[in-house]
mmCIF file of the N, C-alpha and C atoms, coordinates in Angstrom:
data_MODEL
# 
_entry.id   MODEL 
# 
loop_
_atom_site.group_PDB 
_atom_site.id 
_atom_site.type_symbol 
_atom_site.label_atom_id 
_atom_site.label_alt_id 
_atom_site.label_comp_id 
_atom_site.label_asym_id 
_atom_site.label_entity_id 
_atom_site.label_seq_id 
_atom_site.pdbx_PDB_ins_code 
_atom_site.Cartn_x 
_atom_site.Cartn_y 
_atom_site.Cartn_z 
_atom_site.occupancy 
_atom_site.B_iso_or_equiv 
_atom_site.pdbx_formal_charge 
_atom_site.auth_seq_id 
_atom_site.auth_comp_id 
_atom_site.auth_asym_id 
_atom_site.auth_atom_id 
_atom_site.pdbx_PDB_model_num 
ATOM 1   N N  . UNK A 1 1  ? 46.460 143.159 117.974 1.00 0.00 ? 1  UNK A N  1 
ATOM 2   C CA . UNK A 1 1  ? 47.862 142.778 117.868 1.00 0.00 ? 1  UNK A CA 1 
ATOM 3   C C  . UNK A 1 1  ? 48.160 141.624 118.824 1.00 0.00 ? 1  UNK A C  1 
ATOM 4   N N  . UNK A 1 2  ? 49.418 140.903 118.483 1.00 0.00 ? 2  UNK A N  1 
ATOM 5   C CA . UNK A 1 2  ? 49.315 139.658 119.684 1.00 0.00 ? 2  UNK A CA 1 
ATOM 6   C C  . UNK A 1 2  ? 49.833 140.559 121.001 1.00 0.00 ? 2  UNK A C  1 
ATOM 7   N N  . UNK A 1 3  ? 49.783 139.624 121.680 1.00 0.00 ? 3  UNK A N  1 
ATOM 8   C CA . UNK A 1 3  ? 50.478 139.528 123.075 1.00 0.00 ? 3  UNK A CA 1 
ATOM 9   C C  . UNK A 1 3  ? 51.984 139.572 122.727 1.00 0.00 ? 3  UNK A C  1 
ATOM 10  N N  . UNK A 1 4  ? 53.178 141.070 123.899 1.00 0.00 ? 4  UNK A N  1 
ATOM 11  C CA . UNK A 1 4  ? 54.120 140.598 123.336 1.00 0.00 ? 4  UNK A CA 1 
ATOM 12  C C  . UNK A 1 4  ? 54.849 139.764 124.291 1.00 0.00 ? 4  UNK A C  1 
ATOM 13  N N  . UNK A 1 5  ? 55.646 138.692 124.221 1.00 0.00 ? 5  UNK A N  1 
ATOM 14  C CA . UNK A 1 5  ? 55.938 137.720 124.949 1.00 0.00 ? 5  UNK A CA 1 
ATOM 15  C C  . UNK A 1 5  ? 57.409 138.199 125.879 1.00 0.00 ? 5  UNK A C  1 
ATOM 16  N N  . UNK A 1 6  ? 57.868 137.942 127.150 1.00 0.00 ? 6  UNK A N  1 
ATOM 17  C CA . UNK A 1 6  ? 58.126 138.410 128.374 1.00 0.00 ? 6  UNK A CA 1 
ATOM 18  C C  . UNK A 1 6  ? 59.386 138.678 128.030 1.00 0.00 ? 6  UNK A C  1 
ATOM 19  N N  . UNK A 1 7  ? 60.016 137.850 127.100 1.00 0.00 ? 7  UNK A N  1 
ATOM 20  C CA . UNK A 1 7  ? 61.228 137.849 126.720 1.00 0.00 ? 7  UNK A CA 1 
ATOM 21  C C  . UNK A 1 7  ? 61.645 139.001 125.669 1.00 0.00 ? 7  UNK A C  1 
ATOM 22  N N  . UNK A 1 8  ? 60.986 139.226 125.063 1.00 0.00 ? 8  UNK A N  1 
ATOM 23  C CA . UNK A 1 8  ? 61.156 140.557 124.289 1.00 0.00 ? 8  UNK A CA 1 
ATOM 24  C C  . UNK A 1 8  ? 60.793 141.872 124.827 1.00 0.00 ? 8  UNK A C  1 
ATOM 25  N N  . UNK A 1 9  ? 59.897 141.713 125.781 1.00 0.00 ? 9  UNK A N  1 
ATOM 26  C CA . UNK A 1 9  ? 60.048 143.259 126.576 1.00 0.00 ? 9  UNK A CA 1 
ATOM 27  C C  . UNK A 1 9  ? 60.469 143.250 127.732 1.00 0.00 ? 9  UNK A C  1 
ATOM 28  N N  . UNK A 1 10 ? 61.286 142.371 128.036 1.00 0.00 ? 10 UNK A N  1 
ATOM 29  C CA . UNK A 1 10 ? 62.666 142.308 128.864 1.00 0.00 ? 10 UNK A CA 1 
ATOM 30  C C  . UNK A 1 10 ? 63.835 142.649 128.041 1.00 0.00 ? 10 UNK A C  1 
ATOM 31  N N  . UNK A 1 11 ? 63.935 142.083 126.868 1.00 0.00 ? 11 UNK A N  1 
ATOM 32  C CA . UNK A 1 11 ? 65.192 142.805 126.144 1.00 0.00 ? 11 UNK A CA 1 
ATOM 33  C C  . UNK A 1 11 ? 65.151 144.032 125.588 1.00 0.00 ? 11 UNK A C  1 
ATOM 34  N N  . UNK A 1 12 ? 63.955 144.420 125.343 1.00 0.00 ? 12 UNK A N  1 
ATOM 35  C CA . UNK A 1 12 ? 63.411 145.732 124.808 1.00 0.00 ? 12 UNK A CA 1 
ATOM 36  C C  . UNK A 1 12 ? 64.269 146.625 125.987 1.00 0.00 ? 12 UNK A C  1 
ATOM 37  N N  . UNK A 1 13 ? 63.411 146.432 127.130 1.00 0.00 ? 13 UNK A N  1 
ATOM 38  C CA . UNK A 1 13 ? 63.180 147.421 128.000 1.00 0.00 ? 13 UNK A CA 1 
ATOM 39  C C  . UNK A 1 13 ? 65.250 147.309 128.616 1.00 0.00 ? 13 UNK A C  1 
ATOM 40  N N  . UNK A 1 14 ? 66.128 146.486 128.711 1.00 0.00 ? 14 UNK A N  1 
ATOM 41  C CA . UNK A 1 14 ? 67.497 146.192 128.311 1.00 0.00 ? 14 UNK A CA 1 
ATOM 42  C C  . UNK A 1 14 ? 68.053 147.192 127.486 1.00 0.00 ? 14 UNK A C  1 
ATOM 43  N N  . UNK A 1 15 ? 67.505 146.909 126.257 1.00 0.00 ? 15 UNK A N  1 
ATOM 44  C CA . UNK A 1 15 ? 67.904 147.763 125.014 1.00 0.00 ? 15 UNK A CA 1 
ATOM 45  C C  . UNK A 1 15 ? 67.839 149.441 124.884 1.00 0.00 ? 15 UNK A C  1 
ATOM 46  N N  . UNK A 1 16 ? 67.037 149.457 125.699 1.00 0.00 ? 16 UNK A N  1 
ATOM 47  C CA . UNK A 1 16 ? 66.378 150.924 126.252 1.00 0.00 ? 16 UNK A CA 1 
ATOM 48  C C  . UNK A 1 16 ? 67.465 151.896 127.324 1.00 0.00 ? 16 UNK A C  1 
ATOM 49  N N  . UNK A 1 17 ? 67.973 151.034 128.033 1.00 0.00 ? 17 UNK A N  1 
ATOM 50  C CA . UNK A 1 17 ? 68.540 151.807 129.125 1.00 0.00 ? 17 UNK A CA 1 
ATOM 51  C C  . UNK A 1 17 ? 70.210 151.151 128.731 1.00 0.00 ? 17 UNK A C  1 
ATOM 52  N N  . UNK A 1 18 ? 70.533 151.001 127.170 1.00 0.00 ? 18 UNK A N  1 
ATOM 53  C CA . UNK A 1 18 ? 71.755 150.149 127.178 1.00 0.00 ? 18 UNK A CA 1 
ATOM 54  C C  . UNK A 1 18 ? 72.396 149.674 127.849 1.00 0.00 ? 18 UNK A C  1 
ATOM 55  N N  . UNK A 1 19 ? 71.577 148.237 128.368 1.00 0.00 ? 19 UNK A N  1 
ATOM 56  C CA . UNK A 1 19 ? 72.013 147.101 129.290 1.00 0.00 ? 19 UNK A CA 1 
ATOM 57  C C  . UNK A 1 19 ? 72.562 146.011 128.255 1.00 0.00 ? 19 UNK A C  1 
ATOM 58  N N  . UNK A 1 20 ? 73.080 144.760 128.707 1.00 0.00 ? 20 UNK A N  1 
ATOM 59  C CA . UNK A 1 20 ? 73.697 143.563 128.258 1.00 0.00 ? 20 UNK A CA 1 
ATOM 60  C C  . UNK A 1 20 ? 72.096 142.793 128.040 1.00 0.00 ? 20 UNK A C  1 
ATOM 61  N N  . UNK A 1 21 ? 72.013 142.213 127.037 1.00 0.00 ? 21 UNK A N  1 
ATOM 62  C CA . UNK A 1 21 ? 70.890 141.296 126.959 1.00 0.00 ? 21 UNK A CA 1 
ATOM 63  C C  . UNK A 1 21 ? 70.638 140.034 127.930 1.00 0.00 ? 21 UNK A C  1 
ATOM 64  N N  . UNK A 1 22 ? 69.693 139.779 128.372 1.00 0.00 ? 22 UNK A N  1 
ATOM 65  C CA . UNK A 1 22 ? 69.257 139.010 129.112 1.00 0.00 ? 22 UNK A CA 1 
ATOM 66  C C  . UNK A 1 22 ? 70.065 137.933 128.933 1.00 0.00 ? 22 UNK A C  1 
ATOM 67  N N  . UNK A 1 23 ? 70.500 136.577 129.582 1.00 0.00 ? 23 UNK A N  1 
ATOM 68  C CA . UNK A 1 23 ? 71.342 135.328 129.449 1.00 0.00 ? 23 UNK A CA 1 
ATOM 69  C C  . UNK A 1 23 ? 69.604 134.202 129.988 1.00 0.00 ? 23 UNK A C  1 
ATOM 70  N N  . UNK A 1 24 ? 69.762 133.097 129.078 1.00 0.00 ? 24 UNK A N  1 
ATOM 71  C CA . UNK A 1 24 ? 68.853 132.413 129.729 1.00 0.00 ? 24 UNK A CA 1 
ATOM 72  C C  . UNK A 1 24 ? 69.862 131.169 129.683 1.00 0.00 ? 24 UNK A C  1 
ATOM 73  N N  . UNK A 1 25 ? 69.955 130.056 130.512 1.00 0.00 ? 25 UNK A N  1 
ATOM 74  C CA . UNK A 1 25 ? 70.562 128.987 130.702 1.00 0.00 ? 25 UNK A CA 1 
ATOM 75  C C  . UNK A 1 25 ? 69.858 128.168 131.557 1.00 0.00 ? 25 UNK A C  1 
ATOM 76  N N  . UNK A 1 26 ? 69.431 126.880 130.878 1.00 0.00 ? 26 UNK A N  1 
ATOM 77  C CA . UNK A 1 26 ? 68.941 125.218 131.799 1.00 0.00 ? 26 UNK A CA 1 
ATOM 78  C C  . UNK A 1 26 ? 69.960 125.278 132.788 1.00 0.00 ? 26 UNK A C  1 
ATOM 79  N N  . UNK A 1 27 ? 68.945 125.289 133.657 1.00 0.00 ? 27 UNK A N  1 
ATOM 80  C CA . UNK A 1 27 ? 70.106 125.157 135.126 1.00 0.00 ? 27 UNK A CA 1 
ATOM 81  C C  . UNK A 1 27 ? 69.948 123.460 135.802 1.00 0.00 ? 27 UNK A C  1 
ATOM 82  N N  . UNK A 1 28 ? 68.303 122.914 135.358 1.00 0.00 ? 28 UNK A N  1 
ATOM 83  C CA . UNK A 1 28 ? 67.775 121.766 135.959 1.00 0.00 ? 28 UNK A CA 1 
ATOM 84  C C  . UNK A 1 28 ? 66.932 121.051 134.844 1.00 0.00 ? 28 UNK A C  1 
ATOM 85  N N  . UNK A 1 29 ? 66.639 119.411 134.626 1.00 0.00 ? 29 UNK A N  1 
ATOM 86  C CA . UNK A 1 29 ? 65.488 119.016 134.273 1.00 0.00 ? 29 UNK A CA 1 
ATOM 87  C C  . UNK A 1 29 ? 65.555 117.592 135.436 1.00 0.00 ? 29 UNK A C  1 
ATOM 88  N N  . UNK A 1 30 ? 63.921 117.703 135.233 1.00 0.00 ? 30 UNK A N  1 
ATOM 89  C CA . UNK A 1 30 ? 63.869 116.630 135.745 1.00 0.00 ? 30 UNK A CA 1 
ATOM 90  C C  . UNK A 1 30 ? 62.470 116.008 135.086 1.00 0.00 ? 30 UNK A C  1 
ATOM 91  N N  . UNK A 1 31 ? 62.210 114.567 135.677 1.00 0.00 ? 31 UNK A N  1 
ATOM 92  C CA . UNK A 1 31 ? 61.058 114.056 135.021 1.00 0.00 ? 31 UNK A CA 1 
ATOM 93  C C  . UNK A 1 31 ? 61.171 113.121 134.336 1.00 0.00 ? 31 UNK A C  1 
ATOM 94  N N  . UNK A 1 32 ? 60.104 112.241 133.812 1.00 0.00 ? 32 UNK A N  1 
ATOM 95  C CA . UNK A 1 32 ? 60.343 111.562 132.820 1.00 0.00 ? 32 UNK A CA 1 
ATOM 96  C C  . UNK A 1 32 ? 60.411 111.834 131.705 1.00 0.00 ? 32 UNK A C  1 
ATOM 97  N N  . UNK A 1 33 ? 60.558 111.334 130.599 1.00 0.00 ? 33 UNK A N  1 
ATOM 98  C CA . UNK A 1 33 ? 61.058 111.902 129.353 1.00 0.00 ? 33 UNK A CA 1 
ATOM 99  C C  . UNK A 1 33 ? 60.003 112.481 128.873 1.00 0.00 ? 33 UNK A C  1 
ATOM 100 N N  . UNK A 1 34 ? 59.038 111.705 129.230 1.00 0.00 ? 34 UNK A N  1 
ATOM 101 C CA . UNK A 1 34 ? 57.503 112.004 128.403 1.00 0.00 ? 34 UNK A CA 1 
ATOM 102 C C  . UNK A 1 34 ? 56.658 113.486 129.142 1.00 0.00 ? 34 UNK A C  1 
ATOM 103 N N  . UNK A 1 35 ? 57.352 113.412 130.131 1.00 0.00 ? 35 UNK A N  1 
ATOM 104 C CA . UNK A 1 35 ? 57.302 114.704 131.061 1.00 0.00 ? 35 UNK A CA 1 
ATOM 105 C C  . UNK A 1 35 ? 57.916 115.327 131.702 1.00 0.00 ? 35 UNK A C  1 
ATOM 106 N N  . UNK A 1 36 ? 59.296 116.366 131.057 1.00 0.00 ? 36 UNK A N  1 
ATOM 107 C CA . UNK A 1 36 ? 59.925 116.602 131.405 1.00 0.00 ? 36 UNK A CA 1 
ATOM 108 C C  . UNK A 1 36 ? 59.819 117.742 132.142 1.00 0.00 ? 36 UNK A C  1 
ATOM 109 N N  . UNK A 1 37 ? 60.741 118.358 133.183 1.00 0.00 ? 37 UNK A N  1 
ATOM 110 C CA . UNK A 1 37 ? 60.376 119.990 133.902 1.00 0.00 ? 37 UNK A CA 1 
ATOM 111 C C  . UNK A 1 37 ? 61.793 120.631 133.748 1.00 0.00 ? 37 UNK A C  1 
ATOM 112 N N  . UNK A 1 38 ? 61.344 121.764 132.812 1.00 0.00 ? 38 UNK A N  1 
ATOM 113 C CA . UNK A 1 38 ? 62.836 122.258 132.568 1.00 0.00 ? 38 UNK A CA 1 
ATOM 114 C C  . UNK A 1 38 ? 62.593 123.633 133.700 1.00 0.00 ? 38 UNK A C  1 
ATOM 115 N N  . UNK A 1 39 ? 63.789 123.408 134.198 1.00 0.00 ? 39 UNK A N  1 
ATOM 116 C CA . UNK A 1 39 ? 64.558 124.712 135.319 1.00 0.00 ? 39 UNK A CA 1 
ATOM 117 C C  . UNK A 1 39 ? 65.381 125.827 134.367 1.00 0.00 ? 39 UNK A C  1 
ATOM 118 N N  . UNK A 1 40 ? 64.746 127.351 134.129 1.00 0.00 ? 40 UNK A N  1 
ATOM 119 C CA . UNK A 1 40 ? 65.754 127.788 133.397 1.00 0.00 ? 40 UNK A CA 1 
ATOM 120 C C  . UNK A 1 40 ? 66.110 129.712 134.440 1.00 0.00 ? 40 UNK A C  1 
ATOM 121 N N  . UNK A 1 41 ? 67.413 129.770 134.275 1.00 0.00 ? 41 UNK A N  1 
ATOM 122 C CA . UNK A 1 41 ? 67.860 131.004 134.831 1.00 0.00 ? 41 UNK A CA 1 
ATOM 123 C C  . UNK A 1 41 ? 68.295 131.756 134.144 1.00 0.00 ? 41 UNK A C  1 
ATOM 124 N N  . UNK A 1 42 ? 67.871 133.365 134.510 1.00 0.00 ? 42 UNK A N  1 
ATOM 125 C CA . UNK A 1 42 ? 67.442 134.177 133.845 1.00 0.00 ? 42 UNK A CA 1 
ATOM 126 C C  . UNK A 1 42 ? 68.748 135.253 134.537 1.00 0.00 ? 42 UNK A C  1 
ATOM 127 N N  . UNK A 1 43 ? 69.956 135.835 133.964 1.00 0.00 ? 43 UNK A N  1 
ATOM 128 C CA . UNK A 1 43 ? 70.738 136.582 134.610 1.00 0.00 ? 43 UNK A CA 1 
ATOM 129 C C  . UNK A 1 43 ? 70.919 138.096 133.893 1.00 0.00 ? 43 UNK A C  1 
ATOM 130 N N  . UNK A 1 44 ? 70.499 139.043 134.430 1.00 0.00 ? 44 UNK A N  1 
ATOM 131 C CA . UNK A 1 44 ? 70.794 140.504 133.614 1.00 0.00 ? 44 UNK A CA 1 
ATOM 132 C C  . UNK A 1 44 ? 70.801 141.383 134.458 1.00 0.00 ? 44 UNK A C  1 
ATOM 133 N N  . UNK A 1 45 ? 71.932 142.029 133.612 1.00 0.00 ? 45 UNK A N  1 
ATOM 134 C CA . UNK A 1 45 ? 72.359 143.391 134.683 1.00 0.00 ? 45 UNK A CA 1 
ATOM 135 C C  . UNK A 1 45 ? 73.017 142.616 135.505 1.00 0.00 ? 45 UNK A C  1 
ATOM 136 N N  . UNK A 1 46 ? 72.330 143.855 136.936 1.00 0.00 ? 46 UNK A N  1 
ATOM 137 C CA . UNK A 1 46 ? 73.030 143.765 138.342 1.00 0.00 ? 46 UNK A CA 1 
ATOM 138 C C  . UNK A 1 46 ? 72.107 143.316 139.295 1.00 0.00 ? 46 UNK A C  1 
ATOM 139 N N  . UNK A 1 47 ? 71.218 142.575 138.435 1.00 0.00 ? 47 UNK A N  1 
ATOM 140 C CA . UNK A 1 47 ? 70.034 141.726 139.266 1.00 0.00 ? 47 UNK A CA 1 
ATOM 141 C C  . UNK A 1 47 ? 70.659 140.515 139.852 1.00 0.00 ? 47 UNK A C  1 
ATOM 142 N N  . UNK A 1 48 ? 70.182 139.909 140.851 1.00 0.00 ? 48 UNK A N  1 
ATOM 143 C CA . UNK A 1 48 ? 70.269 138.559 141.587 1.00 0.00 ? 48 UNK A CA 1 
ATOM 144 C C  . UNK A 1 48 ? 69.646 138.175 140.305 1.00 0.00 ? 48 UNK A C  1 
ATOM 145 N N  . UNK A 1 49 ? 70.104 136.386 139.953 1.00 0.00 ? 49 UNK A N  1 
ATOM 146 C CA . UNK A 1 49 ? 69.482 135.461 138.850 1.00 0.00 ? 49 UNK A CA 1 
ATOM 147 C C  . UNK A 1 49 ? 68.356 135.389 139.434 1.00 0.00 ? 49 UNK A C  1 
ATOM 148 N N  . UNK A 1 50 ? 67.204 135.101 138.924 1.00 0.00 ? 50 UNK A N  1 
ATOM 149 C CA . UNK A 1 50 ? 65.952 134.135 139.039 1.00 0.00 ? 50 UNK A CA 1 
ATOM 150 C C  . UNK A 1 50 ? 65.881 132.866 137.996 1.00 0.00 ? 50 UNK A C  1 
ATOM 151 N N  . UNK A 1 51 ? 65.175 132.102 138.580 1.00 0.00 ? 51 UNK A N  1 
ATOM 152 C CA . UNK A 1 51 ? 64.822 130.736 138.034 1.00 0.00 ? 51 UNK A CA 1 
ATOM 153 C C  . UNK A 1 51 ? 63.267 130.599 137.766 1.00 0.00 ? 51 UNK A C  1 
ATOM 154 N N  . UNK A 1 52 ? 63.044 129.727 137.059 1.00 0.00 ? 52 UNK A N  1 
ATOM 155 C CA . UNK A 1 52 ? 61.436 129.473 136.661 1.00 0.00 ? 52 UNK A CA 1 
ATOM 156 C C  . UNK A 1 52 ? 61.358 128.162 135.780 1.00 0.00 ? 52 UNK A C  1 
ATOM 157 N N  . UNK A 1 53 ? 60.791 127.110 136.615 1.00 0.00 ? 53 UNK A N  1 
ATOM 158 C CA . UNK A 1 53 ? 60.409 125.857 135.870 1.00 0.00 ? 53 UNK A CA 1 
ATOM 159 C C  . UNK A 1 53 ? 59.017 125.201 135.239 1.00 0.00 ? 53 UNK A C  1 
ATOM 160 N N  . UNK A 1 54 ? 59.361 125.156 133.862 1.00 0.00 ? 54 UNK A N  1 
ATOM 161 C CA . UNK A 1 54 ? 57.679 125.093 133.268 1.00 0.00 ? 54 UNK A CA 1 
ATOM 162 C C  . UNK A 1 54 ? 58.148 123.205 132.403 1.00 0.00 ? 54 UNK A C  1 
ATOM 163 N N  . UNK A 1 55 ? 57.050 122.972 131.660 1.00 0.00 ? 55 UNK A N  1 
ATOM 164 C CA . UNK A 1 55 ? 57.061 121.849 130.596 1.00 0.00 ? 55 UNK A CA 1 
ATOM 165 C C  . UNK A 1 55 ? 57.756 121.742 130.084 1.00 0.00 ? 55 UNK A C  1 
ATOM 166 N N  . UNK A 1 56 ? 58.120 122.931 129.331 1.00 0.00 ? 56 UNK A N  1 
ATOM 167 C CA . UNK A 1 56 ? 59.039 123.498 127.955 1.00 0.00 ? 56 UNK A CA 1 
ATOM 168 C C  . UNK A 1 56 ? 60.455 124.689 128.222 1.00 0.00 ? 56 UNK A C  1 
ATOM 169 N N  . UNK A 1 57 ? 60.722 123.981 127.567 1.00 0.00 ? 57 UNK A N  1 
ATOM 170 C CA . UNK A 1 57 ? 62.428 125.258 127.593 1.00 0.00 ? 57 UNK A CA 1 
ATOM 171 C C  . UNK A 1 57 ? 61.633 126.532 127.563 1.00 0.00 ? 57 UNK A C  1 
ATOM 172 N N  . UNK A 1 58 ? 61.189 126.866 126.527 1.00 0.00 ? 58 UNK A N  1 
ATOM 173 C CA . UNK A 1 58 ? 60.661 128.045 126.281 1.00 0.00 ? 58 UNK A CA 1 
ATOM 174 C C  . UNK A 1 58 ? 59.701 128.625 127.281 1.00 0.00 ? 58 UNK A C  1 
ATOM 175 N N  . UNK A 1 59 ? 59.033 127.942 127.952 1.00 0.00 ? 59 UNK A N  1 
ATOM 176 C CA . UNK A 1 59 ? 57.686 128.435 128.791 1.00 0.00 ? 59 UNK A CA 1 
ATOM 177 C C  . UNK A 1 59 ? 58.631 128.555 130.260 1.00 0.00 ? 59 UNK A C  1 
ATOM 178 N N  . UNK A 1 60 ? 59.755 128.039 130.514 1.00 0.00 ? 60 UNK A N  1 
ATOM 179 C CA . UNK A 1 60 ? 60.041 128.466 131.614 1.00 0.00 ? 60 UNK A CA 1 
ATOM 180 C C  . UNK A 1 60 ? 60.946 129.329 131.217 1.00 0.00 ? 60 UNK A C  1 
ATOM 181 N N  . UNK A 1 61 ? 61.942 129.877 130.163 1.00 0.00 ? 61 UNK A N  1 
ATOM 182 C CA . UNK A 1 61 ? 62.489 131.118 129.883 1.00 0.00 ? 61 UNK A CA 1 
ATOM 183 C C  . UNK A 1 61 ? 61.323 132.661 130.222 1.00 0.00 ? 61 UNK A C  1 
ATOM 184 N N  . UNK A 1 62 ? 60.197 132.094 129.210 1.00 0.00 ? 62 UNK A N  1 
ATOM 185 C CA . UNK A 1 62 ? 59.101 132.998 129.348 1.00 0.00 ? 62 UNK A CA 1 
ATOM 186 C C  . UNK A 1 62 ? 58.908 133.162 131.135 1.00 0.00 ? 62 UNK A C  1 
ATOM 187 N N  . UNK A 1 63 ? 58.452 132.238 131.444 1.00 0.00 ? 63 UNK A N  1 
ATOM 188 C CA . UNK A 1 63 ? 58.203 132.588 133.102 1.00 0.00 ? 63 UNK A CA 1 
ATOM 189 C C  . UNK A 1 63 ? 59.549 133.620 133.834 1.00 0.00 ? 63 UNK A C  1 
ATOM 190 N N  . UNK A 1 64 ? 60.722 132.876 133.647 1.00 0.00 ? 64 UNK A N  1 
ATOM 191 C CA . UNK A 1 64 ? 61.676 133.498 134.197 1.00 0.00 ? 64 UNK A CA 1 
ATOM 192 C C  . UNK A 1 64 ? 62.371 135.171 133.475 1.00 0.00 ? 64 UNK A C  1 
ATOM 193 N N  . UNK A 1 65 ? 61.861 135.118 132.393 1.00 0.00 ? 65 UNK A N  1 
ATOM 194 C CA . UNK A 1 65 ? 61.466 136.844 132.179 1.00 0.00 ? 65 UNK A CA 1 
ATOM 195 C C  . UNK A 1 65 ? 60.771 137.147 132.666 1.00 0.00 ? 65 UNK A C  1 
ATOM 196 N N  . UNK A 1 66 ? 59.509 137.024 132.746 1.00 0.00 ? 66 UNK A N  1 
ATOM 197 C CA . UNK A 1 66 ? 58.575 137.594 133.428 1.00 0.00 ? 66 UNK A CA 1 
ATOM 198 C C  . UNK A 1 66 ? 58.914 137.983 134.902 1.00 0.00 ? 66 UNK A C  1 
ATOM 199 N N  . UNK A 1 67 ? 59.413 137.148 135.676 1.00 0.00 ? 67 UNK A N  1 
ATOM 200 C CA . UNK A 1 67 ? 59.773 137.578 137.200 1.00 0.00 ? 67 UNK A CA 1 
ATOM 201 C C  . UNK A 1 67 ? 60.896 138.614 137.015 1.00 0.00 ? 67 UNK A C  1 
ATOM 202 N N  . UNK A 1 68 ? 61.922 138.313 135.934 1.00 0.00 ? 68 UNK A N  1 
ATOM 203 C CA . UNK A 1 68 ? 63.225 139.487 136.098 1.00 0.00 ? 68 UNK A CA 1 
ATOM 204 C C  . UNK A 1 68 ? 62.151 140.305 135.933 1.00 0.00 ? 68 UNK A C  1 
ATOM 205 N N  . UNK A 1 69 ? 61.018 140.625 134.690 1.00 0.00 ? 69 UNK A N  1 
ATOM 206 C CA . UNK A 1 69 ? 60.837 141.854 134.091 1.00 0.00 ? 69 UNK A CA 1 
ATOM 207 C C  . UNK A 1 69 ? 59.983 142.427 135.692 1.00 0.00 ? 69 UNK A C  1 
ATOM 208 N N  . UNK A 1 70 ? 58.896 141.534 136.616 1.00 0.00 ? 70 UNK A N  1 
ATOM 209 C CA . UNK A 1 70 ? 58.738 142.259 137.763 1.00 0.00 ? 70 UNK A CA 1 
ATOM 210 C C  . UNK A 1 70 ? 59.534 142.304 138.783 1.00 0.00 ? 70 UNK A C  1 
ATOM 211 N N  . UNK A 1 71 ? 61.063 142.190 138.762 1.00 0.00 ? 71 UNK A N  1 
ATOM 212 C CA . UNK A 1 71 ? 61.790 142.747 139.718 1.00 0.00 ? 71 UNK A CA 1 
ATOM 213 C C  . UNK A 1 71 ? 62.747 143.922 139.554 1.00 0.00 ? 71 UNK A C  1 
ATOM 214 N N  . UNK A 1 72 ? 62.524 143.921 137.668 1.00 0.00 ? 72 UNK A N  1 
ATOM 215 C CA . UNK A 1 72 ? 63.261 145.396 137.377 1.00 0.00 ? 72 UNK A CA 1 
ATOM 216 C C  . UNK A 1 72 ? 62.032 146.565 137.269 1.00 0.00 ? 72 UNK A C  1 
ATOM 217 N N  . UNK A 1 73 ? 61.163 146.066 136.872 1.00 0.00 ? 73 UNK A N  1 
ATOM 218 C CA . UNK A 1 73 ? 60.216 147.389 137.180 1.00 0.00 ? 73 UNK A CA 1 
ATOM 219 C C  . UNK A 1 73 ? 59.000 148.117 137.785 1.00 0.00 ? 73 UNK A C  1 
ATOM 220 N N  . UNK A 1 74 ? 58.935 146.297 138.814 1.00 0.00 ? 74 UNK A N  1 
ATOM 221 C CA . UNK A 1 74 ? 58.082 146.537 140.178 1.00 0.00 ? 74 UNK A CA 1 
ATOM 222 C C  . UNK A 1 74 ? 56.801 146.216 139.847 1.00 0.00 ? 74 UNK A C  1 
ATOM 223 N N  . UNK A 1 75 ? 56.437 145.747 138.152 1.00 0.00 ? 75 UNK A N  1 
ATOM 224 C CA . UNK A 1 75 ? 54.810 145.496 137.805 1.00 0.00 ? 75 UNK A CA 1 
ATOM 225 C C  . UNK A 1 75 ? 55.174 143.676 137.269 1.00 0.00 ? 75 UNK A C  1 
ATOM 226 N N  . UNK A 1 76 ? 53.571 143.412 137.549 1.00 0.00 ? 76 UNK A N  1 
ATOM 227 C CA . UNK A 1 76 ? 53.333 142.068 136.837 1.00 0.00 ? 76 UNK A CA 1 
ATOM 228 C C  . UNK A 1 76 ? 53.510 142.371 135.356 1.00 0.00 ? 76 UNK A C  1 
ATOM 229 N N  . UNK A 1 77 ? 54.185 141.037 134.701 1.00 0.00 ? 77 UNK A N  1 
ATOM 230 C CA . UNK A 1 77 ? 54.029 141.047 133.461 1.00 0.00 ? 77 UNK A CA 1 
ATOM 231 C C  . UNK A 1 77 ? 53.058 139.632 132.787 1.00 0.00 ? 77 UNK A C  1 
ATOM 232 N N  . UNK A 1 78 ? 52.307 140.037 131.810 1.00 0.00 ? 78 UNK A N  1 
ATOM 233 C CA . UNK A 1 78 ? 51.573 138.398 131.406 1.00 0.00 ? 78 UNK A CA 1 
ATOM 234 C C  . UNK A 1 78 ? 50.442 138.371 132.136 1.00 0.00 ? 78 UNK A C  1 
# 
């Protein structure tokens, strides 16, 4: 089966304990166009936000689930 990606078993695991779904929002880019670094923040629940900056919108959403998902349940994810 694939890999499931950080963002869906962050909302899963949300969905589970009927929480509000995760919020992701560009907080930063920078770079040149041809290489851009997107900054994206990750806010759910009654967690402090985290941030995570990758290549891609998507790869830093993914990153920045991944850190909420190890600060809500204390394990690495990915």
């Amino acid at each position: 089966s694939a890999p499931r990606d950080a963002k869906m078993v962050l909302q899963e695991w949300a969905q589970a304990r009927g929480l509000e779904r995760p919020v992701y929002q560009v907080v930063a880019t920078s770079g040149p166009p041809h290489a851009m670094t997107f900054t994206v923040e990750v806010n759910f629940a009654d967690q402090p936000a985290l941030s995570a900056a990758a290549a891609t919108k998507r790869a830093a959403e993914q990153a920045a689930a991944a850190l909420m998902l190890q600060q809500v349940t204390g394990k690495a994810h990915g």
